[in-house]
C-alpha positions as CSV (number, residue, x, y, z in Angstrom):
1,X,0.0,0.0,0.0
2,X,2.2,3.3,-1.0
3,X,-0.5,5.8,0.7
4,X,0.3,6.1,4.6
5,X,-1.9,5.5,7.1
6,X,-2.7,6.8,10.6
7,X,-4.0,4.1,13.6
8,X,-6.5,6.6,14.9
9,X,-6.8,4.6,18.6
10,X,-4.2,1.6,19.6
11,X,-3.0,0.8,23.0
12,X,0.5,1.1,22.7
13,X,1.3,1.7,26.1
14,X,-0.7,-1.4,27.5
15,X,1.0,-5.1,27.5
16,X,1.4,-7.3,25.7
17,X,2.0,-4.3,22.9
18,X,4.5,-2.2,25.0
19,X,7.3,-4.8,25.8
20,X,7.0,-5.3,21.8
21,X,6.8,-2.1,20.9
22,X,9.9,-1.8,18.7
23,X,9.1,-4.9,16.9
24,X,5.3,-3.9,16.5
25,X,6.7,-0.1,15.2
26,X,9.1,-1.8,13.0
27,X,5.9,-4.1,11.3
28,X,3.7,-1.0,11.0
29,X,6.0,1.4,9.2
30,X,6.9,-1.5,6.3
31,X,3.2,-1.9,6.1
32,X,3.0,1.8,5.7
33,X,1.3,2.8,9.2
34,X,2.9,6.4,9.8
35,X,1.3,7.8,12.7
36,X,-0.5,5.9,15.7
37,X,-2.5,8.5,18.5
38,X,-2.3,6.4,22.2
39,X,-5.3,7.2,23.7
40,X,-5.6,7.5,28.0
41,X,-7.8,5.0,29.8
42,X,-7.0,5.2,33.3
43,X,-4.9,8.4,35.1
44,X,-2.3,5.6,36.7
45,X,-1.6,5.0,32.6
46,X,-0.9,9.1,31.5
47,X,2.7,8.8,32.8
48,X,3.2,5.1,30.4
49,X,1.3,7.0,27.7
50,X,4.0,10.1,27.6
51,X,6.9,7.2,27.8
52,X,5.9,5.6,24.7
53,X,5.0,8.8,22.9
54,X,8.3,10.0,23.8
55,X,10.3,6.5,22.1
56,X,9.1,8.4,18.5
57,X,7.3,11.1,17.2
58,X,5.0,9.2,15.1
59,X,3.4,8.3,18.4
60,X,0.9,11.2,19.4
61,X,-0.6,11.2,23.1
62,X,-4.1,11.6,24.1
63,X,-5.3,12.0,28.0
64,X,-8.6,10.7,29.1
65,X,-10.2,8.9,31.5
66,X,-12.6,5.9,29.8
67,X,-16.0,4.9,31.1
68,X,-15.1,1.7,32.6
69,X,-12.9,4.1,35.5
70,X,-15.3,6.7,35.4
71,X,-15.1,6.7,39.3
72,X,-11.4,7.6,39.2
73,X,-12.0,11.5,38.3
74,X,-11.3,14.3,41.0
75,X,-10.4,18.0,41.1
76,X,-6.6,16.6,40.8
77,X,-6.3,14.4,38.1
78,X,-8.9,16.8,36.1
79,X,-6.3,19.7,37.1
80,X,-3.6,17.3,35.9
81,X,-5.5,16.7,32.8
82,X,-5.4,19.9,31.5
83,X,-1.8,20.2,32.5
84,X,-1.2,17.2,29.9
85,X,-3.4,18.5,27.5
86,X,-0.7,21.0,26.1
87,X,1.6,17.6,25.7
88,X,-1.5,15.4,24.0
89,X,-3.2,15.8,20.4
90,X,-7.3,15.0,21.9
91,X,-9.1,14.2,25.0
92,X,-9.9,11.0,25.5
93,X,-10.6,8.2,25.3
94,X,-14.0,8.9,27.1
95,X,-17.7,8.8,26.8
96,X,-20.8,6.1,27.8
97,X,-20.7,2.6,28.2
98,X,-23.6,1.0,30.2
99,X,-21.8,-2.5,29.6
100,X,-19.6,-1.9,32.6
101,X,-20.7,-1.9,36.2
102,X,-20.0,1.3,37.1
103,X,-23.2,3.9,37.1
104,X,-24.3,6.0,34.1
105,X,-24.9,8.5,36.0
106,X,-21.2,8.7,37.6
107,X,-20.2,8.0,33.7
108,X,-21.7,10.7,32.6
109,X,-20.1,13.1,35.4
110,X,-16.6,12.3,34.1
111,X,-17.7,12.6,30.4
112,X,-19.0,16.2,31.0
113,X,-16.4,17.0,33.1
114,X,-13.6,15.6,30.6
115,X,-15.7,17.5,27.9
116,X,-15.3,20.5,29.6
117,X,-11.4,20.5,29.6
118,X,-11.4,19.6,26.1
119,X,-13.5,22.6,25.1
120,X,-11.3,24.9,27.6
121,X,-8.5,24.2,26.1
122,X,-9.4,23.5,22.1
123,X,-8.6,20.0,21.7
124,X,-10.9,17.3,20.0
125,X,-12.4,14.7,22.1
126,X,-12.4,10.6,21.3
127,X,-14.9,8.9,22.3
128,X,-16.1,5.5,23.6
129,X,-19.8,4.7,23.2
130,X,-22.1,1.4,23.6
131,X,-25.7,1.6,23.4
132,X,-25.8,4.9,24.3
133,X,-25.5,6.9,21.5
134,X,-28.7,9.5,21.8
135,X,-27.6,10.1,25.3
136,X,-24.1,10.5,24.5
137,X,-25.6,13.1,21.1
138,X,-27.3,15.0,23.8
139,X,-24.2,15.8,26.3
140,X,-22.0,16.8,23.4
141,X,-24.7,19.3,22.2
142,X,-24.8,20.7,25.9
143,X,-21.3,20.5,26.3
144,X,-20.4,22.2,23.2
145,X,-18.5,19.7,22.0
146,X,-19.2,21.0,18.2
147,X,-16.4,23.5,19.0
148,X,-13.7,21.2,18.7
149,X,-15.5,17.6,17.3
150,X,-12.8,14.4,17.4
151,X,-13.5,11.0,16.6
152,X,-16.0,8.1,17.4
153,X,-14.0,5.6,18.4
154,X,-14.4,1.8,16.8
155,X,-18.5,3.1,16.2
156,X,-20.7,0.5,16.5
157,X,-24.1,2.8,16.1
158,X,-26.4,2.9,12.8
159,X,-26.1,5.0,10.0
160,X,-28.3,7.6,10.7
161,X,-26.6,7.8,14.9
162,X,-23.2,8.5,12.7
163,X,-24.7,11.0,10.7
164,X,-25.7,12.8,14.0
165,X,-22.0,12.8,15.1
166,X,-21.0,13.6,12.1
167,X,-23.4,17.0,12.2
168,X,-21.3,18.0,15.4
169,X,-18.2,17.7,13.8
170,X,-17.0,14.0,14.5
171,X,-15.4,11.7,12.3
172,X,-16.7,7.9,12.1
173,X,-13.4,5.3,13.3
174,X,-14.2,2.1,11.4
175,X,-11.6,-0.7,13.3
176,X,-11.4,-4.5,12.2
177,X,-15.0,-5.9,13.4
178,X,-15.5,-4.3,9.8
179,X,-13.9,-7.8,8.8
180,X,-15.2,-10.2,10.9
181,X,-17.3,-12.6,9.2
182,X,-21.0,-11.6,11.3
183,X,-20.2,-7.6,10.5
184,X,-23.1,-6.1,9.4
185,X,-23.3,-2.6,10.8
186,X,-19.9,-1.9,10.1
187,X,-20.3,-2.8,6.7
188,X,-22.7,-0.4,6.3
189,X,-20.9,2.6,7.7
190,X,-17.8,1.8,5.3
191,X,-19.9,1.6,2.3
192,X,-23.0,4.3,3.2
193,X,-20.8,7.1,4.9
194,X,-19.1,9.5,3.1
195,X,-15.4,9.0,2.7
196,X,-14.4,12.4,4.2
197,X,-15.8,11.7,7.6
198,X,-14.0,8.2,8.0
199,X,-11.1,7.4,9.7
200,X,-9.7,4.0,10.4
201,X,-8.4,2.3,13.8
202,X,-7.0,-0.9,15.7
203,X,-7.7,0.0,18.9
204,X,-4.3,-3.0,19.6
205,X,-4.5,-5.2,21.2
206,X,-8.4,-5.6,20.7
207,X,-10.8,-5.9,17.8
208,X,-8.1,-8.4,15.6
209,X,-9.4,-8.5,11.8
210,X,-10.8,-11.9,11.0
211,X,-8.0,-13.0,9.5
212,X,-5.9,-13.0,13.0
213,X,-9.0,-14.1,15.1
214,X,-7.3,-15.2,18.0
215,X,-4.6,-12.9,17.9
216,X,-3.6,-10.1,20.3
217,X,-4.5,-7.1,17.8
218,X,-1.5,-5.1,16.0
219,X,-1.2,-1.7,14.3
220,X,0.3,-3.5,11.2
221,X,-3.2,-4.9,10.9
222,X,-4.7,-1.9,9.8
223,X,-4.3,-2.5,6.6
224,X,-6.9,-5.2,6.4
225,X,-9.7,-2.9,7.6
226,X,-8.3,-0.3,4.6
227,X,-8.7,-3.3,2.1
228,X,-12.3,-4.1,3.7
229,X,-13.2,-0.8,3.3
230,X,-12.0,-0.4,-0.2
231,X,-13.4,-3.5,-1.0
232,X,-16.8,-2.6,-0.1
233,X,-16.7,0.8,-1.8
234,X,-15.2,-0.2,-4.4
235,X,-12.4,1.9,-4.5
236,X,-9.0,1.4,-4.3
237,X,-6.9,0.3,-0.9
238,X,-4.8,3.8,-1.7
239,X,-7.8,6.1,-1.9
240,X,-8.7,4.4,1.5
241,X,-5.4,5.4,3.0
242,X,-4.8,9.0,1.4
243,X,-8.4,10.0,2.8
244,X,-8.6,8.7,5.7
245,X,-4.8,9.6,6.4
246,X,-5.9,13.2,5.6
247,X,-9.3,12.8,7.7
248,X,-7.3,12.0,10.8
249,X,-4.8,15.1,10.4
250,X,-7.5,17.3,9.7
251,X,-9.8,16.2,12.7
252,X,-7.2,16.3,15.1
253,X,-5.7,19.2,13.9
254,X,-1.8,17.5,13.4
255,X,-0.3,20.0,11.2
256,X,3.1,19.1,11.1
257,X,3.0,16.9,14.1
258,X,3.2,13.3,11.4
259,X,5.6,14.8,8.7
């Protein structure tokens, strides 16, 4: 594939993908994967995410607190948050998520509250969202999140949920379920969405393509959710990559920050 790619969400921080990480970086640049943004998930994790981010500047930080450890945000690490925004490219990752045992109500505290340093200090937001994608619509309107947008992380809603997001200025992440041999909704977001609001993922070590079922998930791997895409669209693997390269830079604002 001679476009580039960016992995819009991977783990790179978390084991097993950080004890491999040369090897893993090494695999994803020969199969063209330029850039990979390392998304926060717990505050113990900011201080692994700025190590790894630090090992090369392909690898862009974001700080966030996710659903599933909703019940970790106070005053400090929200202080601390904004501190590290200045260092990171988004917020996130962070959002709704009524899978997880911990209350919606004390999820949504964090989301707002995580929303509200994102719009303070102008950076785009990813976010993670289960089965509660009206709700989740309905804090980013009141939270003004349409002032900087960001991306739907590894979306799992309908068509017409994505184009709501995509009215408040989100992009659309499409991640390997799209190849999985049951995908049906994420089939149709690759082929029914417009092309300029996708962006593609791994979220590594989850979601492995089909192919690798079984698998701790890789960045290198991206490039079977560009073929899927392009496949179903029929358009070529390239197109895939160029546009949703350029999606990426242009959502999260990277200027030069990939070269």
């Amino acid at each position: 594939m001679s476009a580039s790619l960016i992995d819009s969400h991977c783990h790179l921080d978390l084991e097993p993908l950080r004890s491999e990480l040369p090897q893993l970086l090494q695999e994803a640049f020969a199969a063209g994967v330029q850039g990979f943004i390392v998304p926060g998930v717990h505050p113990d994790g900011w201080v692994g995410i700025a190590a790894v981010a630090e090992e090369d500047p392909r690898i862009l930080p974001a700080y966030g607190i996710h659903p599933m450890h909703a019940g970790t945000v106070t005053d400090q690490n929200l202080d601390q948050l904004l501190e590290l925004s200045t260092a990171g490219v988004a917020i996130g990752e962070t959002g709704l998520d009524p899978a997880y045992t911990v209350s919606l109500e004390l999820q949504e505290r964090a989301f707002r509250e995580q929303l509200r340093v994102a719009v303070s200090c102008g950076l785009p937001v990813l976010v993670h969202c289960r089965r509660a994608f009206k709700r989740v619509v309905t804090i980013l309107r009141e939270e003004h999140a349409d002032q900087v947008g960001g991306i739907m992380h590894a979306f799992s809603g309908s068509v017409e949920m994505a184009r709501e997001f995509i009215r408040l200025g989100f992009g659309i992440s499409i991640s390997g379920t799209v190849t999985w041999d049951n995908a049906v909704k994420p089939l149709c977001l690759a082929r029914e969405l417009p092309l300029e609001h996708l962006v593609l993922e791994t979220d590594s070590p989850d979601m492995t393509p089909q192919r690798y079922r079984g698998a701790f998930n890789r960045p290198a791997w991206i490039t079977e959710t560009a073929e899927r895409v392009a496949e179903v669209r029929g358009i070529s693997r390239e197109n895939v990559a160029r546009k949703t390269t350029d999606n990426v830079r242009r959502i999260l604002r990277l200027g030069s920050s990939l070269a």
